[in-house]
ZAMARGU-4260 file (C-alpha; in steps of 0.2 Angstrom, whole numbers, plus 5000, padded with zeros to 4 digits):
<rodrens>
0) 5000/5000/5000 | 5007/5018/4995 | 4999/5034/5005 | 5004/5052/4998 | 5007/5066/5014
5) 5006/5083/5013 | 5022/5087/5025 | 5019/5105/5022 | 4999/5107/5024 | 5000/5109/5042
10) 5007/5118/5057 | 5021/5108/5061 | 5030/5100/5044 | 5042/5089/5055 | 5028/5082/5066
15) 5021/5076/5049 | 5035/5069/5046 | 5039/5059/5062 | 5020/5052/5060 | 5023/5046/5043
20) 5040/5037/5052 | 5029/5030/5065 | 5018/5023/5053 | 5028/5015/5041 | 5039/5008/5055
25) 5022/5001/5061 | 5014/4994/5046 | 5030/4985/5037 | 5018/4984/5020 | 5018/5002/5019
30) 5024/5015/5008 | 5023/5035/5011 | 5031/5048/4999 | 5031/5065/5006 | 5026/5080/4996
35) 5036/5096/5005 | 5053/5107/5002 | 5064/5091/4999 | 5080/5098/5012 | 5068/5100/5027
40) 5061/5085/5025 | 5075/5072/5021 | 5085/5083/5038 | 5072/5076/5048 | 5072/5057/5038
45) 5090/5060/5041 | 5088/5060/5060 | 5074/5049/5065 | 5075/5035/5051 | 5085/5022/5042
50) 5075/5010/5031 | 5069/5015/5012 | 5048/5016/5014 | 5049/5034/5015 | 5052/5044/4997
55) 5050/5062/4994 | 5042/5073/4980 | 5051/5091/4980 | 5037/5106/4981 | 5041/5123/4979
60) 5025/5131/4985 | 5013/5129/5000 | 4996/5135/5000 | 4993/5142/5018 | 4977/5146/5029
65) 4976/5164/5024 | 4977/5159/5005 | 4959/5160/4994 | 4956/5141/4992 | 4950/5141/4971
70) 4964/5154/4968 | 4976/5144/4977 | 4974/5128/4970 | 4973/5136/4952 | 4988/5146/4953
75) 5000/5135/4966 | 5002/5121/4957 | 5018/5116/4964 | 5012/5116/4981 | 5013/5101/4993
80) 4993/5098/4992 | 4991/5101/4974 | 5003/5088/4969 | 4999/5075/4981 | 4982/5074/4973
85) 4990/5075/4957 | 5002/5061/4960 | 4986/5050/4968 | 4973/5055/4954 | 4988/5050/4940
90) 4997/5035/4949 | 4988/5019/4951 | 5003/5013/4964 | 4995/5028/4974 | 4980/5021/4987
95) 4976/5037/4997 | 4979/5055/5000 | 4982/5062/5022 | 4983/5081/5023 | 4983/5093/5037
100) 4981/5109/5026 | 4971/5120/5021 | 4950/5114/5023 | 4944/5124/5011 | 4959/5122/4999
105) 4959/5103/5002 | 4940/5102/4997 | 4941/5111/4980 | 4956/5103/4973 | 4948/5086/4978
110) 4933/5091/4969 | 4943/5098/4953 | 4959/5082/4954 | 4951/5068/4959 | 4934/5070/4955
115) 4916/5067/4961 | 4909/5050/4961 | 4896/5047/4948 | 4880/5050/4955 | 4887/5060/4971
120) 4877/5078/4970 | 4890/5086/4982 | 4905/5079/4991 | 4904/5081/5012 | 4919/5081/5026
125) 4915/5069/5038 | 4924/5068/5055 | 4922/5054/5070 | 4919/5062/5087 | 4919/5053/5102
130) 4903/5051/5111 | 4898/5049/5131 | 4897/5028/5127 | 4917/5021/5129 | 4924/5017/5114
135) 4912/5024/5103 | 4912/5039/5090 | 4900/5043/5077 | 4902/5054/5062 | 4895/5069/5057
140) 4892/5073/5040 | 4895/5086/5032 | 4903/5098/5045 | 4908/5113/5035 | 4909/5109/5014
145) 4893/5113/5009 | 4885/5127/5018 | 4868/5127/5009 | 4861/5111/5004 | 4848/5100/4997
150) 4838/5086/5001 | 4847/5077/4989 | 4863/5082/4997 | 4858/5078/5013 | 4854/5061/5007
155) 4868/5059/4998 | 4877/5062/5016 | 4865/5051/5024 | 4873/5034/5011 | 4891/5040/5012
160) 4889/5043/5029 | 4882/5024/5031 | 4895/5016/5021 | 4909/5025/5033 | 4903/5019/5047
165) 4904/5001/5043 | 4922/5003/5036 | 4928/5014/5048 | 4922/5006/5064 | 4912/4989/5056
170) 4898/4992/5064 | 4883/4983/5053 | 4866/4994/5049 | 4873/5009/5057 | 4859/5021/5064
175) 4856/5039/5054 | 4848/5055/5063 | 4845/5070/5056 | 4850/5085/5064 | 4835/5097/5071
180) 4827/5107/5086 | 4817/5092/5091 | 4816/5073/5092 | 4797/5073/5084 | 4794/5071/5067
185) 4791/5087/5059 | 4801/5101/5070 | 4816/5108/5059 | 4818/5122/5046 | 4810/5117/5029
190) 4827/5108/5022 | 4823/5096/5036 | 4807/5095/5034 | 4808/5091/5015 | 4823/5080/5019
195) 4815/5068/5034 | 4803/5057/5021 | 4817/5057/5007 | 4828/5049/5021 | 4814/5036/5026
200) 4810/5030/5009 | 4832/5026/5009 | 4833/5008/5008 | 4851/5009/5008 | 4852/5017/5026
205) 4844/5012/5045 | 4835/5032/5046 | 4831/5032/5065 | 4824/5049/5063 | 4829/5067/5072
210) 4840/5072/5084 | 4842/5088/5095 | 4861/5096/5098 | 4861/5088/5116 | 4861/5071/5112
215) 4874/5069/5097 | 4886/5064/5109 | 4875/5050/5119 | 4882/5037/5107 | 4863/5029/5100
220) 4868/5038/5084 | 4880/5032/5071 | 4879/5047/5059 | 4871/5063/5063 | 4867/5071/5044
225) 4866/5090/5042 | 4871/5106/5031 | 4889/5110/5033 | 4885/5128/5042 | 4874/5118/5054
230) 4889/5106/5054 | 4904/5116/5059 | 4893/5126/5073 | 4890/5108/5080 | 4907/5101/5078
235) 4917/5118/5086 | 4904/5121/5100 | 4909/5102/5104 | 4926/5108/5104 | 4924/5125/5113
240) 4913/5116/5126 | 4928/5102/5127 | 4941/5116/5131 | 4931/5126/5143 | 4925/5113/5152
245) 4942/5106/5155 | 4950/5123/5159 | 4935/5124/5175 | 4940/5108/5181 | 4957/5115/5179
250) 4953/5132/5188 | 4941/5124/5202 | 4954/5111/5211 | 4967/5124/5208 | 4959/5138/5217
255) 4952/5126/5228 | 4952/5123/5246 | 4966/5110/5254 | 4952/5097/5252 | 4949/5099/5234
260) 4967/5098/5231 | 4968/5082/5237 | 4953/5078/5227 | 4960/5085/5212 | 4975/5073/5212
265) 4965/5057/5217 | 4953/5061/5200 | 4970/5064/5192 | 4969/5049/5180 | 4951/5050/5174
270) 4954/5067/5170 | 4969/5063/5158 | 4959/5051/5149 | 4945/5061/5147 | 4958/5076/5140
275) 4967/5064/5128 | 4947/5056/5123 | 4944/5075/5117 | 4962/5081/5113 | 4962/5083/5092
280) 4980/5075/5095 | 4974/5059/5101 | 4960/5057/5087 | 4962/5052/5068 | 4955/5063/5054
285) 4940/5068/5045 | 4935/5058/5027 | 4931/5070/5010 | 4917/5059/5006 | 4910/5060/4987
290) 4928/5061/4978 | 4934/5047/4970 | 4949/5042/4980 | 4954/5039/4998 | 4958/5059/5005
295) 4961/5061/5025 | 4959/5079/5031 | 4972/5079/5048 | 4968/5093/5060 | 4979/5109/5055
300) 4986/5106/5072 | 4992/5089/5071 | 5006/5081/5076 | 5016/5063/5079 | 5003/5053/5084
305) 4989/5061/5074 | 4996/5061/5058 | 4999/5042/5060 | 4982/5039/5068 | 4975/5047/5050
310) 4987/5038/5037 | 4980/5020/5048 | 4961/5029/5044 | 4969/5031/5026 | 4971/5013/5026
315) 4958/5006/5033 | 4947/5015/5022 | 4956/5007/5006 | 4956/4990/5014 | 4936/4991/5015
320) 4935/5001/4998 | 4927/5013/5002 | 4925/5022/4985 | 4914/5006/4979 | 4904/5003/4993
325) 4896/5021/4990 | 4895/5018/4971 | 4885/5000/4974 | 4874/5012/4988 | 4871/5024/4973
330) 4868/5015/4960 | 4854/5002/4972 | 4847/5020/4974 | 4844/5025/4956 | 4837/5007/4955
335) 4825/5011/4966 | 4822/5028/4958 | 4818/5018/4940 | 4809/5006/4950 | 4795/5018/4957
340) 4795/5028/4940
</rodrens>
């Protein structure tokens, strides 16, 4: 298998680097090539690794978070991003592209370079966020590509969504809710309105209905379907909520009495693993559903561990082909479709 990094996308190029190390030193069947300035990236190669699963592609550019995504990836062609995509979109030794770029960059030059799959109406980013059950994560689809939707689109999410459940976690029939102001059929703006009986008549997917903000992290939901502003208010209030609730903890035992000092320290452990449950660092990536090809999005922020946790999602994902399993989805849909013309 042969992944393609973007070592430059993010905010720490030699993290990206040590996470591609850890992973191919992990999975001996694996092969990375490392699009970035070549004389950063082979000084830290140089350092931290011996063995040859590791080759790099020179780039002269880097598109940035203050660069204007379309006109970036129009007019940096040289840039880390845009030729990993090229390299996985011309390659066929190429499985799968992990990048902790640009969002908005990554999107559109997965939409123009690899392509949407045949039938998709719009392509979704779908992160996993962990949820109040142990173990479990559900994904929310899309979380900030699409702003303004469809129904179609939201269906659309509701399939890809399905098929990236069971590849990414194996979990069989996994359960769809949409999201809305209220559990009872009917509450919502008019797109959810519309959508809710489009998503029963889905034969493809197990729709279980709405569900309020509250109680996407109560882990009876596999993928919580909405529009992309919806989305990414959801996904970053989970992740202010996170932070803030962890700094009053913080706060509380530290300018605390003797008594809850002593507490502090004694709830010490479950603390740390709540913090590395929530922490971006300890979590793999989120999925560009739609395109036709494996494509992680890495948090900006990533480092070692993350970067690694997302070229193992990478993989994962092409095990279980991914790509296919969507286009067999699609295509029992538009069957149906003829079938009730």
């Amino acid at each position: 298998m042969k992944i393609v990094l973007d070592g430059q996308g993010g905010d720490y190029p030699e993290q990206a680097v040590l996470g591609a190390i850890q992973a191919v030193e992990k999975h001996k069947d694996l092969e990375i090539v490392i699009c970035g300035k070549e004389s950063e990236i082979t000084q830290v190669l140089a350092n931290n690794y011996k063995g040859n699963k590791i080759t790099v592609c020179d780039c002269s550019e880097v598109i940035t978070n203050d660069d204007v995504p379309t006109i970036a990836v129009r007019e940096k062609k040289d840039s880390s991003m845009v030729k990993a995509l090229r390299m996985a979109k011309e390659d066929s030794s190429i499985d799968g592209v992990v990048s902790s770029g640009n969002t908005g960059a990554l999107l559109t030059a997965s939409l123009f370079i690899a392509k949407r799959i045949k039938g998709i109406s719009r392509p979704c980013l779908a992160p996993s966020l962990p949820t109040a059950v142990d173990g479990k994560c559900f994904v929310l689809v899309d979380c900030g590509a699409n702003a303004d939707c469809k129904p179609i689109n939201l269906q659309h999410f509701a399939i890809m969504g399905s098929c990236y459940v069971e590849s990414l976690f194996g979990v069989q029939n996994p359960t769809v809710a949409i999201l809305s102001n209220g559990q009872e059929k009917g509450k919502g703006n008019e797109l959810v309105k519309e959508t809710y009986p489009i998503l029963e008549g889905t034969k493809s997917i197990n729709f279980v209905g709405n569900v309020e903000a509250r109680d996407i992290l109560s882990g009876d939901y596999d993928v919580v379907v909405c529009d992309g502003f919806s989305g990414n208010v959801a996904l970053k209030t989970i992740e202010g909520t996170a932070l803030c609730v962890m700094k009053m903890i913080k706060d509380s035992i530290k300018n605390g009495s003797l008594l809850q000092k002593i507490g502090g320290l004694l709830i010490k452990p479950a603390v740390r693993k709540l913090k590395s449950t929530m922490d971006v660092n300890e979590q793999a990536g989120g999925t560009v559903l739609g395109v036709d090809g494996i494509i992680v999005k890495a948090h900006g922020s990533s480092k070692q561990a993350s970067i690694c946790r997302c070229i193992e999602q990478a993989m994962l994902l092409i095990n279980n082909n991914i790509v296919q399993k969507i286009k067999e989805n699609l295509s029992g849909l538009e069957e149906n479709d003829n079938q009730e013309k």
